[in-house]
N, CA and C of each residue as an Amber inpcrd file, in Angstrom:
protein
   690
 -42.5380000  62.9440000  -4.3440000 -42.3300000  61.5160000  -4.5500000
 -42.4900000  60.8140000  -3.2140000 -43.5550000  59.5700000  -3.2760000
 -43.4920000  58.8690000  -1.9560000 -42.4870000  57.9200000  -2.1300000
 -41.7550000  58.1620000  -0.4400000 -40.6940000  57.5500000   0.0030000
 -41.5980000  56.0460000   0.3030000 -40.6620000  54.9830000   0.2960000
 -40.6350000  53.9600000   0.6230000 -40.8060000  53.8240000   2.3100000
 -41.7000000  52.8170000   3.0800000 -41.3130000  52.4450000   4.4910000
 -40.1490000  51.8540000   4.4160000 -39.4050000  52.0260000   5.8230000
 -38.4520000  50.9430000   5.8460000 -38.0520000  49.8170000   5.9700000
 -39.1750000  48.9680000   6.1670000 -39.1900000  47.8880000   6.2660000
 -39.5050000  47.4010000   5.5840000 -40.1480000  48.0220000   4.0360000
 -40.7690000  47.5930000   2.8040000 -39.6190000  46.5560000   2.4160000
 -38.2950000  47.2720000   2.1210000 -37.7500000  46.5540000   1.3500000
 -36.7430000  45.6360000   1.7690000 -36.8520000  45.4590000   3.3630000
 -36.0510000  44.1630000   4.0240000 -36.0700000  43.0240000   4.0630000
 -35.2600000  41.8460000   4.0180000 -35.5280000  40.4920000   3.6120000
 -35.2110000  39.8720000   5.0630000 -36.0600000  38.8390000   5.3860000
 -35.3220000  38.0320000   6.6880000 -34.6410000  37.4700000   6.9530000
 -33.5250000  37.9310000   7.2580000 -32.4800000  37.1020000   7.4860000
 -32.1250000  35.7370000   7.8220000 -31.6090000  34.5070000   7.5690000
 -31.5960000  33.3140000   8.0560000 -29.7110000  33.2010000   9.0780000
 -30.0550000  32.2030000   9.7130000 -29.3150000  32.2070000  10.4380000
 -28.5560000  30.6490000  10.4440000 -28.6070000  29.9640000   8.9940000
 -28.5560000  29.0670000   8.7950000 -27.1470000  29.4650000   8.0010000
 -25.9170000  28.1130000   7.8990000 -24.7080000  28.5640000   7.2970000
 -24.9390000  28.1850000   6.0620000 -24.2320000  29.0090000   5.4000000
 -24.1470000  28.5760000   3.7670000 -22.8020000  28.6980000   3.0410000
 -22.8900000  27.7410000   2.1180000 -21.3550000  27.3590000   1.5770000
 -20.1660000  25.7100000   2.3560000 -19.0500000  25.7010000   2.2160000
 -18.5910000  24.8410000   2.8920000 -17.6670000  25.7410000   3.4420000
 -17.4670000  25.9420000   5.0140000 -16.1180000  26.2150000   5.1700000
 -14.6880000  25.8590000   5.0580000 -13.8960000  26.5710000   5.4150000
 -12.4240000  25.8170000   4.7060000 -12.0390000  24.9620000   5.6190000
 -12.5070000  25.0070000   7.2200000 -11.9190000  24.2160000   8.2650000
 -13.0410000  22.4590000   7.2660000 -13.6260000  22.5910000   6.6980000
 -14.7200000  21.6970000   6.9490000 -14.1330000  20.7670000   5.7500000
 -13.6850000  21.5030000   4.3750000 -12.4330000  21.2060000   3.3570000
 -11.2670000  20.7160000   4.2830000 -10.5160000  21.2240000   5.0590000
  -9.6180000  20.9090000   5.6650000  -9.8880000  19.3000000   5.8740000
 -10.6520000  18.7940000   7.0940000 -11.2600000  17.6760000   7.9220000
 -11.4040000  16.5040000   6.5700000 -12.2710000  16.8910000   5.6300000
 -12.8130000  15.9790000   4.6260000 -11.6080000  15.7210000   3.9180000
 -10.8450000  16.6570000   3.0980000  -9.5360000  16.0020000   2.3030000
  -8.6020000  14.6970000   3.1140000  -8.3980000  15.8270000   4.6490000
  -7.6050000  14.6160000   5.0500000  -7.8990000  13.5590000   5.5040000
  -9.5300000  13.7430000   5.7060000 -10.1810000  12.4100000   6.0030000
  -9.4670000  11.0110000   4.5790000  -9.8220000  11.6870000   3.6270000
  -9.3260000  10.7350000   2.7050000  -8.1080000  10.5220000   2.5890000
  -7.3270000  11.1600000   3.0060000  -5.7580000  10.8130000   3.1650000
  -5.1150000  10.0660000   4.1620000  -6.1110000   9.9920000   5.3330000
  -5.4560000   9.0180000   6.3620000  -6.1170000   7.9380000   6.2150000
  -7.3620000   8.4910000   5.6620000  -8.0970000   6.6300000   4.9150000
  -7.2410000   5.6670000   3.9620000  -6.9620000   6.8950000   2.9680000
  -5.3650000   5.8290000   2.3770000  -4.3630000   5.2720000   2.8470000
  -3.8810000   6.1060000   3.5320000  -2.6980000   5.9520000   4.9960000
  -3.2450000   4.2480000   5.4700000  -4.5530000   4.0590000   6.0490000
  -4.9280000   3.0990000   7.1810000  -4.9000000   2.0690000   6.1920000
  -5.3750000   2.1880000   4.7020000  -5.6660000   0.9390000   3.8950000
  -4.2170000   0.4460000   3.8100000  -2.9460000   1.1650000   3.4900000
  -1.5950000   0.4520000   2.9220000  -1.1550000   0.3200000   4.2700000
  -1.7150000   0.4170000   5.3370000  -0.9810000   0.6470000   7.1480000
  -1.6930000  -1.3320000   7.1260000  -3.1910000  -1.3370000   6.6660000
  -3.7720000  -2.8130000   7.0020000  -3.4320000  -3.5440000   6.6810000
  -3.1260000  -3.4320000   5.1680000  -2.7810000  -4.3660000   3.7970000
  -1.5130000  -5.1300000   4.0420000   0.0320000  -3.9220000   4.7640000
   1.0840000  -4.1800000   5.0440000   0.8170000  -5.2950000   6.1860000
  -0.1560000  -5.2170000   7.0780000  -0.1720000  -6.1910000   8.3330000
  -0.1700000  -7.2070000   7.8060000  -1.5430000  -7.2400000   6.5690000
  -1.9180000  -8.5220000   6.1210000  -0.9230000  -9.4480000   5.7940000
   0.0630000  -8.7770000   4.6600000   0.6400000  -9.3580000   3.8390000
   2.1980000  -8.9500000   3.7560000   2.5270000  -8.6670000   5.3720000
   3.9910000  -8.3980000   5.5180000   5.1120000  -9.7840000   5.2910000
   4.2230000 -10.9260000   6.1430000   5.2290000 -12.1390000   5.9970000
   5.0370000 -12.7910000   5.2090000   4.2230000 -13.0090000   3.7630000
   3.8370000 -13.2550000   2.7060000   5.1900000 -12.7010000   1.7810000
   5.4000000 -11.1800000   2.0410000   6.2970000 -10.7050000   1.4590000
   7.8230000 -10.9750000   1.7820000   8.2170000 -10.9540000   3.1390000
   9.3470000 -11.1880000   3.4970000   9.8520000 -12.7080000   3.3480000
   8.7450000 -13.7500000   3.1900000   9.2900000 -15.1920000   2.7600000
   9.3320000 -14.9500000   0.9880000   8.5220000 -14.5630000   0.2960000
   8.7620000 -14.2500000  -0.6250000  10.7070000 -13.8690000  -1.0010000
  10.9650000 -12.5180000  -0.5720000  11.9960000 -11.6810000  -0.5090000
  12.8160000 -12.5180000   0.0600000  13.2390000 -13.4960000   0.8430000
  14.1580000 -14.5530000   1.4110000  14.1960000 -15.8620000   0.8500000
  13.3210000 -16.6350000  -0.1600000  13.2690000 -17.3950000  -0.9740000
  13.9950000 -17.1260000  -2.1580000  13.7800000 -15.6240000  -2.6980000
  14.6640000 -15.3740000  -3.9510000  15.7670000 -15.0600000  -3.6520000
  16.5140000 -14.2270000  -2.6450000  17.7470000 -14.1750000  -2.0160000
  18.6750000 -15.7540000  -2.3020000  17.9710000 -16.9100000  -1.3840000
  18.1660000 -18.1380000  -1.2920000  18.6800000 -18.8730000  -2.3620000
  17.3530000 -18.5030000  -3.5280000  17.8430000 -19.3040000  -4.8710000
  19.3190000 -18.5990000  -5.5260000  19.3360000 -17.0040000  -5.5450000
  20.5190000 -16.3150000  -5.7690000  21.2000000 -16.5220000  -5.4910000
  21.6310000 -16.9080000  -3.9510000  22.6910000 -16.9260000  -2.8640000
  23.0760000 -18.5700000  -3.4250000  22.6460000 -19.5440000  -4.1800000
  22.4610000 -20.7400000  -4.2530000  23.4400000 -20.7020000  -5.6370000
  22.9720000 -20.0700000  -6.7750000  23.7220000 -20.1740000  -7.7940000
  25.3450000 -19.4530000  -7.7350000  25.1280000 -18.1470000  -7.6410000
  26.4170000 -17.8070000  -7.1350000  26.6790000 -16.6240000  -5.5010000
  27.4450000 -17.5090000  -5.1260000  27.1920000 -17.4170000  -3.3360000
  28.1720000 -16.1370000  -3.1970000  28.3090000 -15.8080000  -2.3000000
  29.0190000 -14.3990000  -1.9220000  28.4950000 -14.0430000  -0.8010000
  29.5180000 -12.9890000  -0.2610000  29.1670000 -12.5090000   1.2170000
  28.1400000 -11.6400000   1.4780000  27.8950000 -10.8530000   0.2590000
  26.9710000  -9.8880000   0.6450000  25.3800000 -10.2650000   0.5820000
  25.0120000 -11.5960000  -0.2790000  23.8640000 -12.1040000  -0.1170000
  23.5840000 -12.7490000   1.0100000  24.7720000 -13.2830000   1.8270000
  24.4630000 -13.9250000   3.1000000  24.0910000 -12.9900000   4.1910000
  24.8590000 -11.5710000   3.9380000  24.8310000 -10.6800000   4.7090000
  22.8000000 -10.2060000   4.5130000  22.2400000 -10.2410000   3.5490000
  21.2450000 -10.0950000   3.8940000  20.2250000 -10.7520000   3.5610000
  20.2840000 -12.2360000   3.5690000  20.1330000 -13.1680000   4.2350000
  19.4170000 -13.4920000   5.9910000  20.9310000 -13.3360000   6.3860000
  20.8650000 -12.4980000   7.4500000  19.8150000 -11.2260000   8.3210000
  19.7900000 -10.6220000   7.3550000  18.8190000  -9.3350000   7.8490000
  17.3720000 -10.1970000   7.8950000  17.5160000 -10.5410000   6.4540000
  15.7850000 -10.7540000   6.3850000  15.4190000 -11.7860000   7.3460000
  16.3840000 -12.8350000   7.7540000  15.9720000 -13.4330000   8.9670000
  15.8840000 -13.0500000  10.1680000  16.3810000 -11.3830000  10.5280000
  16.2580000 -11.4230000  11.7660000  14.8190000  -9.9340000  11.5700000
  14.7490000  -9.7790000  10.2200000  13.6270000  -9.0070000   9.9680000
  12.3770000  -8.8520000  10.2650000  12.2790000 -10.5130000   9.7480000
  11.3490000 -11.2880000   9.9500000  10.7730000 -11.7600000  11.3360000
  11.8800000 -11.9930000  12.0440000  11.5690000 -12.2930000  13.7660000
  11.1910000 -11.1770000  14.3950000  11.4500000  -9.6160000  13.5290000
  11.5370000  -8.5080000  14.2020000   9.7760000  -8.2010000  13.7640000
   9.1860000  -8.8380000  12.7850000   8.2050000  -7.7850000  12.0700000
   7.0470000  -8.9350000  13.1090000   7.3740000 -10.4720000  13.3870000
   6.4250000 -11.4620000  13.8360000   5.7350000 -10.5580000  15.3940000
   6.6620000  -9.7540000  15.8300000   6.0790000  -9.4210000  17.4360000
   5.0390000  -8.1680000  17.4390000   3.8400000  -8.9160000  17.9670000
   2.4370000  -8.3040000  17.8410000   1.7950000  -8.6970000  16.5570000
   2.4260000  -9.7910000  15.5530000   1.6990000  -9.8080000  14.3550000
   0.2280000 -10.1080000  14.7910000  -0.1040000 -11.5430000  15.3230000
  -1.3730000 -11.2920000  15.6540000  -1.7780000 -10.7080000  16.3430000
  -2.0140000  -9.5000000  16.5210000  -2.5370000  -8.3630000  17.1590000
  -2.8440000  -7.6610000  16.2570000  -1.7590000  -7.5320000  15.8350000
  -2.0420000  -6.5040000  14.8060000  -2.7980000  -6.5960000  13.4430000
  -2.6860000  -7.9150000  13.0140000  -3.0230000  -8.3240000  11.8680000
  -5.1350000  -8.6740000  12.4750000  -4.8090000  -9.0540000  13.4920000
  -6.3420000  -9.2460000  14.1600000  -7.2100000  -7.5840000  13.9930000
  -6.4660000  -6.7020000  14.1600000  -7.3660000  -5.0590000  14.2720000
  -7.0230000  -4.6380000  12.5320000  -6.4000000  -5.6050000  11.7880000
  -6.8400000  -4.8320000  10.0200000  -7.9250000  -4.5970000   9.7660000
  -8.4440000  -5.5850000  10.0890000 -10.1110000  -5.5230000   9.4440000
 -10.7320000  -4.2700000  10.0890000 -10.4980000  -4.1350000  11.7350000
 -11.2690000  -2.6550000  11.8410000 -10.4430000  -1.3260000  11.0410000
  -9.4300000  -1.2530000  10.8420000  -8.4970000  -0.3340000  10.1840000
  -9.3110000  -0.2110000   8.7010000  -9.5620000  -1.3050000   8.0210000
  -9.5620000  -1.2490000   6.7860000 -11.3310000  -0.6330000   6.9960000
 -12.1810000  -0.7250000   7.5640000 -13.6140000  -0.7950000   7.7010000
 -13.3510000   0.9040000   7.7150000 -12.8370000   1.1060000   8.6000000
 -12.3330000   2.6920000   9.0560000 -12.0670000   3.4040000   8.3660000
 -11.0230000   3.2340000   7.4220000 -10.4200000   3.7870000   5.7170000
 -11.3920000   4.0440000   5.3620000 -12.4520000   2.8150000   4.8910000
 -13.3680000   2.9110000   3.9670000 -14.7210000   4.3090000   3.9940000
 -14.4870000   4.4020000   5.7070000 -15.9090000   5.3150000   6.0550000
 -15.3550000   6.5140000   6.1020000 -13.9230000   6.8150000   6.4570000
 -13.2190000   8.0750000   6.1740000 -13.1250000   8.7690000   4.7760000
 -12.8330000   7.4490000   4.0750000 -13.0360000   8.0820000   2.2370000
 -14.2880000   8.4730000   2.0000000 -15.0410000   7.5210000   2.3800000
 -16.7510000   7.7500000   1.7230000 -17.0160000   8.9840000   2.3800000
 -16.8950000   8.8970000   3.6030000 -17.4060000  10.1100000   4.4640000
 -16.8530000  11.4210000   3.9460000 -15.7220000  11.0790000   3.8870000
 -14.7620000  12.7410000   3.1140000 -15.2760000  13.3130000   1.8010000
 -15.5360000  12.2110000   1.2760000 -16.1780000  12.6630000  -0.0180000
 -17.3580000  13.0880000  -0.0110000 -18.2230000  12.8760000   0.6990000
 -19.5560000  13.1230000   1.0990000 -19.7930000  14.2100000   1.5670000
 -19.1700000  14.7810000   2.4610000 -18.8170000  15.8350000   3.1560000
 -18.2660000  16.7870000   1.8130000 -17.6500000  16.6280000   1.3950000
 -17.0210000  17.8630000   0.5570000 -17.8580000  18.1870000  -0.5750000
 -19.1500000  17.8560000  -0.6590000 -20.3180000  17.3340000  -1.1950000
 -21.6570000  17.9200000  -0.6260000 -21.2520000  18.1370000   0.9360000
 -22.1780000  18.1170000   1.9620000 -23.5920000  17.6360000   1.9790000
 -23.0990000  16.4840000   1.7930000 -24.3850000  15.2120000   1.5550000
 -25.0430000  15.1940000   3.1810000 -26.0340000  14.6310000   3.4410000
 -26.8760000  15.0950000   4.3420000 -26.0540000  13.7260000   5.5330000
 -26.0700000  12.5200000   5.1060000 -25.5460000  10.9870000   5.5930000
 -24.2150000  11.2450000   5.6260000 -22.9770000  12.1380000   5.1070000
 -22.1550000  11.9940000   5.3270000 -21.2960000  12.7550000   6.7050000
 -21.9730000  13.4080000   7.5370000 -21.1400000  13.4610000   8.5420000
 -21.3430000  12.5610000   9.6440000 -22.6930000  11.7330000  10.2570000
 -22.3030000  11.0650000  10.8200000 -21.5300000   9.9500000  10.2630000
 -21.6010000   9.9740000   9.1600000 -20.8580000   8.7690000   8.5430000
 -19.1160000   8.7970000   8.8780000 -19.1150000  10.0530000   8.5830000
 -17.0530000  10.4320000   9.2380000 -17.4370000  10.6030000  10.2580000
 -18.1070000  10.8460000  11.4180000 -17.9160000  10.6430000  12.5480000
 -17.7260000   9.1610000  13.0570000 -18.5650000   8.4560000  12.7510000
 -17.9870000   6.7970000  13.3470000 -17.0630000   6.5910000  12.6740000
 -16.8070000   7.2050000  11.3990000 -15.4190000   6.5740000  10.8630000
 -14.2470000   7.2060000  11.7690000 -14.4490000   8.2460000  12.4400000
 -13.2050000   8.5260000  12.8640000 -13.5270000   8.1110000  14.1430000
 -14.1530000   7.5420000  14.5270000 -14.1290000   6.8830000  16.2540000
 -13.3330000   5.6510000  15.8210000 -13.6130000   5.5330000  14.7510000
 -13.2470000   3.6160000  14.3760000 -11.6830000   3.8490000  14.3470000
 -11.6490000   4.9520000  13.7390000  -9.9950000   4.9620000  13.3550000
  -9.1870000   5.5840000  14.7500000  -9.9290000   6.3180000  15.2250000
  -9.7750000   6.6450000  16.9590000  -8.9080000   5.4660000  17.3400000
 -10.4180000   4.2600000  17.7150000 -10.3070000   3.0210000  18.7600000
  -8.7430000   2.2460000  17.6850000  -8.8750000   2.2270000  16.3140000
  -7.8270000   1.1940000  15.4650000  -6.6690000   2.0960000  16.1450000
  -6.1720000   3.2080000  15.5840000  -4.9680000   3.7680000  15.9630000
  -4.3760000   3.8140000  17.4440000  -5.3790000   3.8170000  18.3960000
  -4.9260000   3.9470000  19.4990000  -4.6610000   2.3630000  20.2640000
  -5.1130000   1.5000000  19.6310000  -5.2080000   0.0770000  20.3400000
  -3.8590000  -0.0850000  19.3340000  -3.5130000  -0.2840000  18.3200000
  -2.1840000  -0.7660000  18.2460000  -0.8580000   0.2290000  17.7610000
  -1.1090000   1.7360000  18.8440000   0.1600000   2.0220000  18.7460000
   1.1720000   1.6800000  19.5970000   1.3450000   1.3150000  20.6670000
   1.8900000   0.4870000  21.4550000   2.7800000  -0.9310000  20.6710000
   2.1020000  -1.3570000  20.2090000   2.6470000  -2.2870000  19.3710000
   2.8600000  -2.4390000  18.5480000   2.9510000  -1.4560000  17.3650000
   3.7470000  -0.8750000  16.3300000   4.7320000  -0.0450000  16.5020000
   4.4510000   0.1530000  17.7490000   5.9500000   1.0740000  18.2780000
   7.0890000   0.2680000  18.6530000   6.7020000  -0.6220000  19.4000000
   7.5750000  -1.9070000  19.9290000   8.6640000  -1.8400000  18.6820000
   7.2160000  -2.8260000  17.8710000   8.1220000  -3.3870000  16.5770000
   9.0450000  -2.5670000  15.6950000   8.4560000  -0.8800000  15.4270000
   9.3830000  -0.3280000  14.9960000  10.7020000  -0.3510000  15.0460000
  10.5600000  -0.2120000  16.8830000  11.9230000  -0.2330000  16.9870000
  12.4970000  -1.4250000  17.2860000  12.1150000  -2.6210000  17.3070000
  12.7330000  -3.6070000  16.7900000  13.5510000  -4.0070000  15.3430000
  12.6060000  -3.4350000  14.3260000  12.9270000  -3.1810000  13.0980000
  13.9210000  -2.1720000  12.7320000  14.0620000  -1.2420000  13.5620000
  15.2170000  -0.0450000  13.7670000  16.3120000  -1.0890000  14.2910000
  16.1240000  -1.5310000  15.2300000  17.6570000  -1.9630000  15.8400000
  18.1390000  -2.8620000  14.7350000  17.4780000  -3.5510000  14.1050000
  18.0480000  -4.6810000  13.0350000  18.5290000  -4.4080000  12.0770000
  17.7780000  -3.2870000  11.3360000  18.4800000  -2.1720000  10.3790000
  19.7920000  -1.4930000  10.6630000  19.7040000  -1.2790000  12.0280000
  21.1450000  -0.2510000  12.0490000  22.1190000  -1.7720000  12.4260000
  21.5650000  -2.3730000  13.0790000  22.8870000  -3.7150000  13.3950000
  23.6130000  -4.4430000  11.5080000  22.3610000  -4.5770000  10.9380000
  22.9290000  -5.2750000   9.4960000  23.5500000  -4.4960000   8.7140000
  23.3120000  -3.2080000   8.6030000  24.0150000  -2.4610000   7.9950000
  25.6160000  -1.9260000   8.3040000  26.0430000  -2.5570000   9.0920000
  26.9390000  -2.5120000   9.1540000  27.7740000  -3.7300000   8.8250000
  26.9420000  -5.1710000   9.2570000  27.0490000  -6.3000000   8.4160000
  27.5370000  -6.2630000   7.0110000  26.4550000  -5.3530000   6.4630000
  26.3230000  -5.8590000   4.8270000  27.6030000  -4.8350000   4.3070000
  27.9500000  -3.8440000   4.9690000  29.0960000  -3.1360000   3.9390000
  30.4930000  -3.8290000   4.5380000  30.4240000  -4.4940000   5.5680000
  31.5700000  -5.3430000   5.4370000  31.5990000  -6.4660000   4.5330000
  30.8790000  -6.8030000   4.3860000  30.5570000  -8.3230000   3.3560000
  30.6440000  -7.6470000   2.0130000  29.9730000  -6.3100000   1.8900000
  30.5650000  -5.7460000   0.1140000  31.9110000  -5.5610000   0.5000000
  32.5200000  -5.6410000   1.1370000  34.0300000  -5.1380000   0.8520000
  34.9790000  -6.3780000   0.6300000  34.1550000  -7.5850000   1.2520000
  35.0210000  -8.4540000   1.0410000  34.0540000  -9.2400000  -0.0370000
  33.4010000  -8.8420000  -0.9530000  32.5910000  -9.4800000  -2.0400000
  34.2220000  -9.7550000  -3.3750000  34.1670000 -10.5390000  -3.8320000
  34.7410000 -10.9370000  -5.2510000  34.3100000 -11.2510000  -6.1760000
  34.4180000 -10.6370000  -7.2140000  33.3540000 -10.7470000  -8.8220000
  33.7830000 -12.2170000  -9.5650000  35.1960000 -12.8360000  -9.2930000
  35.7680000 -14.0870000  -9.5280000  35.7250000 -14.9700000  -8.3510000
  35.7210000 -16.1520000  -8.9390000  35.4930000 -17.1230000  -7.7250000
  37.2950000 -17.2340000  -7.3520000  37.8720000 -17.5540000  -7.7420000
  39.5240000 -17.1530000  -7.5990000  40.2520000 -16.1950000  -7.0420000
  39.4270000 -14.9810000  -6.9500000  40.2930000 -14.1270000  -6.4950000
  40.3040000 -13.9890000  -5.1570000  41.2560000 -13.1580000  -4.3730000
  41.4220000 -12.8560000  -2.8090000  39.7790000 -11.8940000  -2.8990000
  39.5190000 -12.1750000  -1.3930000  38.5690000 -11.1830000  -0.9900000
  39.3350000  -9.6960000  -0.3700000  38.7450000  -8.6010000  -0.8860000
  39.4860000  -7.1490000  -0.9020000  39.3070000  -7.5450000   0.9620000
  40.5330000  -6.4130000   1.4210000  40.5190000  -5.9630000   2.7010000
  39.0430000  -5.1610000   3.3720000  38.8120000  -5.6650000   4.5630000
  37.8090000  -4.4580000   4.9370000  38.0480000  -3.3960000   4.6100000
  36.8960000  -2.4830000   5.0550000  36.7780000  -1.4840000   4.8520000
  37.0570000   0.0530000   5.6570000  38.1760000   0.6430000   5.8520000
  38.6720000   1.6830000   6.8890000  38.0080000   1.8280000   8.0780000
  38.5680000   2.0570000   9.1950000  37.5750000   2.3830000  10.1290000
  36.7070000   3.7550000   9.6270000  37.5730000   4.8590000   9.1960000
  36.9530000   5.7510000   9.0050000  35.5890000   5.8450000   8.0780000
  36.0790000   5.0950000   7.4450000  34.4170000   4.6110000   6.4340000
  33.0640000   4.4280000   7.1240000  33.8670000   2.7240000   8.1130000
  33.1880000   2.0610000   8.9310000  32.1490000   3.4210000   9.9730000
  33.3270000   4.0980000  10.4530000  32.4480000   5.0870000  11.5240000
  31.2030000   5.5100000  10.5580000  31.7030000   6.2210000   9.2710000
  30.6070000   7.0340000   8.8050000  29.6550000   6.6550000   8.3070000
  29.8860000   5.0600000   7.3910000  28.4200000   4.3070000   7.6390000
  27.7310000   3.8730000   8.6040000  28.5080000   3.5820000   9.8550000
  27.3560000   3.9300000  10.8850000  26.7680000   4.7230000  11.6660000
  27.4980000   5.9330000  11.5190000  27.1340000   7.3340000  12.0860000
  25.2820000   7.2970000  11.0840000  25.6690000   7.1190000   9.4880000
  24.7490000   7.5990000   8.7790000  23.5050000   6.8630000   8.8540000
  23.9390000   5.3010000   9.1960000  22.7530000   4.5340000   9.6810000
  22.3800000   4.6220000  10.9620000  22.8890000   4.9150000  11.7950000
  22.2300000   5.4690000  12.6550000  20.7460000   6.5680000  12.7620000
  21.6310000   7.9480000  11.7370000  21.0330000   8.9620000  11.6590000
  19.4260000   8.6260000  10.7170000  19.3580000   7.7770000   9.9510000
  18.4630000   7.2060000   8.7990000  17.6100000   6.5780000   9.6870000
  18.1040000   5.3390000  10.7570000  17.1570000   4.8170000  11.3770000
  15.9940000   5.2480000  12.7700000  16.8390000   5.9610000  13.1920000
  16.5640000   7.3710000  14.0200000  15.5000000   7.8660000  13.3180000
  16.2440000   8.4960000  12.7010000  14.6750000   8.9230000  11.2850000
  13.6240000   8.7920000  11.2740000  13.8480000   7.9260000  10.9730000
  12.7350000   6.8370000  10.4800000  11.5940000   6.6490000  11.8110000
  12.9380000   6.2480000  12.6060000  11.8880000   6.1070000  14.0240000
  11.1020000   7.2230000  14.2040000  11.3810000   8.1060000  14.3370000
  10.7590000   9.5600000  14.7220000   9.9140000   9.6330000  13.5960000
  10.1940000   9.2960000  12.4910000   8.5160000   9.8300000  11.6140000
   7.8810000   8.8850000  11.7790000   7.8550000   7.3320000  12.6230000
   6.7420000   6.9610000  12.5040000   6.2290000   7.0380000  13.7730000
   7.0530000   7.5370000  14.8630000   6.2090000   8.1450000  15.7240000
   5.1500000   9.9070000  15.5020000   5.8930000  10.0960000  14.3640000
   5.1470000  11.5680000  14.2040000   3.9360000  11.0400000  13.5700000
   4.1710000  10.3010000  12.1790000   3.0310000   9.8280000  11.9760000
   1.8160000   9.3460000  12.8040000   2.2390000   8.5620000  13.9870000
   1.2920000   8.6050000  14.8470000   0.3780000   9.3400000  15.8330000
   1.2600000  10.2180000  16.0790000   0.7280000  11.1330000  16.8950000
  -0.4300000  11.8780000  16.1410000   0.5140000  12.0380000  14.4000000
  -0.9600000  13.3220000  14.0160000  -1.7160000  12.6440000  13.3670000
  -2.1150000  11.7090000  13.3610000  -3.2660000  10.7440000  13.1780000
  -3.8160000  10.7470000  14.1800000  -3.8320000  10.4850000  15.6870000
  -4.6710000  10.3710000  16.8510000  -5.0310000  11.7480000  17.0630000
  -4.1950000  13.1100000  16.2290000  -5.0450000  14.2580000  16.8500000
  -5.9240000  14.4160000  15.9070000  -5.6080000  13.7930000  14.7450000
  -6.6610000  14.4630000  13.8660000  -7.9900000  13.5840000  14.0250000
  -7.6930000  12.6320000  14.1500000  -9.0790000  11.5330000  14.6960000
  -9.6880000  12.6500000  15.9010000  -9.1590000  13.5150000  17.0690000
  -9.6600000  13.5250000  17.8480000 -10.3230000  15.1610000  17.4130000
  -9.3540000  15.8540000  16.4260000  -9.7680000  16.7320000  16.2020000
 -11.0340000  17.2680000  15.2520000 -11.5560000  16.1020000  14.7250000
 -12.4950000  16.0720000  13.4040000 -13.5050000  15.5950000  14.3400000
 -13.2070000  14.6050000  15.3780000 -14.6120000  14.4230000  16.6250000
 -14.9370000  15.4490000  16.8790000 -14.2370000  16.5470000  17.5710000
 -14.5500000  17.5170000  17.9300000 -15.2470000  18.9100000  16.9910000
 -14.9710000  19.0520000  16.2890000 -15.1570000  20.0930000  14.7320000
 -16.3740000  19.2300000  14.1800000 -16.6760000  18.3560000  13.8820000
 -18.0630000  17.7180000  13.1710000 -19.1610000  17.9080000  14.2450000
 -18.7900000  17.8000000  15.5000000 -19.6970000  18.0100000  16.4860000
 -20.2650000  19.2730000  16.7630000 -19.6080000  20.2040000  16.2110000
 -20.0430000  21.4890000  16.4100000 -21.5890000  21.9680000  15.3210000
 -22.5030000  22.7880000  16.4530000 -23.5260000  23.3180000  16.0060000
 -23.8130000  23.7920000  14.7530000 -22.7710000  24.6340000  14.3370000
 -22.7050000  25.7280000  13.0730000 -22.3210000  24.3680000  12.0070000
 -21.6770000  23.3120000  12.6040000 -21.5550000  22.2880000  11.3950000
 -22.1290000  20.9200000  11.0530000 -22.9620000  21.0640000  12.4580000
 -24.2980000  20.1590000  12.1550000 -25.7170000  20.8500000  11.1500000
 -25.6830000  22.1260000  11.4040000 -26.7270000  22.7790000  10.7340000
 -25.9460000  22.7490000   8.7870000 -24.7430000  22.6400000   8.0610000
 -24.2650000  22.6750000   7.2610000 -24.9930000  21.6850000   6.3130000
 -25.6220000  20.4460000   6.9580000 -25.8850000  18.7610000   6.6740000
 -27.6290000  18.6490000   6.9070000 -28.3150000  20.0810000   7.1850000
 -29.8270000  20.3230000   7.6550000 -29.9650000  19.1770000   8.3190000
């Protein structure tokens, strides 16, 4: 029996990648997830003091028919809420539009990519420069305000559970005694701990948004994943 050469039955190998990798799934999903992130991050700029006069108008009319301490008590808040949310508004509300432009090329792009459409990686690449330049130009000043918005939170809340304690369901009756110190401590131990919180996840939030912007620059740029897009 004649044997075969060996080279009869070899195929040439390509050196081209095939399939999607999982780092490449990774990049594209969350592309669309911080694209969502940036749209309700813009929207909120847009239409934060829209909402908070809103939310202090109906307080007002409430506080108007039947009055009590605890509506004044936040009252109160939302007015100093409001002074708290105004610093950097135009700044901030000025860079939505690149935020929202940014969202848009991160979704499209993510989807495209997970697709491995030929237009869609440079397409998430400027989207994530865009969201790069948006995130990094106003974290500074969403940080401010955070914690402006932190200090006002933990200051009213201690406001408002004194004012429920001296709330009365009759217009006649005595207003109840405050409320123990020991109480007092532990609602503000707990608002403390909540606003704290809070602070820290929206500094976490920030941070892993600027790595992942920086990290998807870096990973789309690569050889083996430019050849993915021919």
């Amino acid at each position: 029996m004649a044997t075969m050469g060996s080279g009869a039955g070899t195929q040439p190998q390509s050196n081209a990648p095939s399939g999607r990798p999982g780092w490449l799934t990774f990049f594209a999903v969350t592309a669309i997830v911080v694209g969502g992130l940036i749209v309700l991050t813009a929207a909120s700029e847009l239409g934060s003091e829209s909402l908070l006069t809103a939310q202090r108008a109906f307080l007002q009319k409430t506080d108007q028919m039947a009055p009590n301490p605890m509506l004044q008590a936040q009252l109160d808040m939302q007015a100093k809420m409001a002074a708290a949310m105004r610093e950097g508004r135009a700044f901030l509300t000025a860079l939505a539009p690149l935020g929202l432009l940014a969202a848009v090329g991160l979704i499209v792009g993510g989807i495209g990519c997970l697709q491995l459409r030929k237009r869609a990686r440079p397409l998430l690449l400027a989207a994530l420069a865009l969201g790069l330049i948006y995130e990094g130009a106003r974290a500074k000043t969403a940080t401010e305000r955070q914690l402006a918005v932190t200090k006002v939170t933990q200051d009213s809340m201690m406001e408002m559970m004194n004012a429920a304690s001296r709330r009365t369901d009759r217009p006649n009756d005595p207003p109840s005694n405050p409320a123990p110190q020991s109480v007092q401590q532990f609602v503000g131990t707990a608002a403390s701990f909540a606003t704290v919180a809070g602070m820290a996840t929206a500094l976490a939030m920030i941070i892993l948004k600027l790595a992942f912007l920086i990290a998807g620059l870096v990973y789309l740029t690569r050889p083996r994943v430019r050849a993915l897009f021919g």
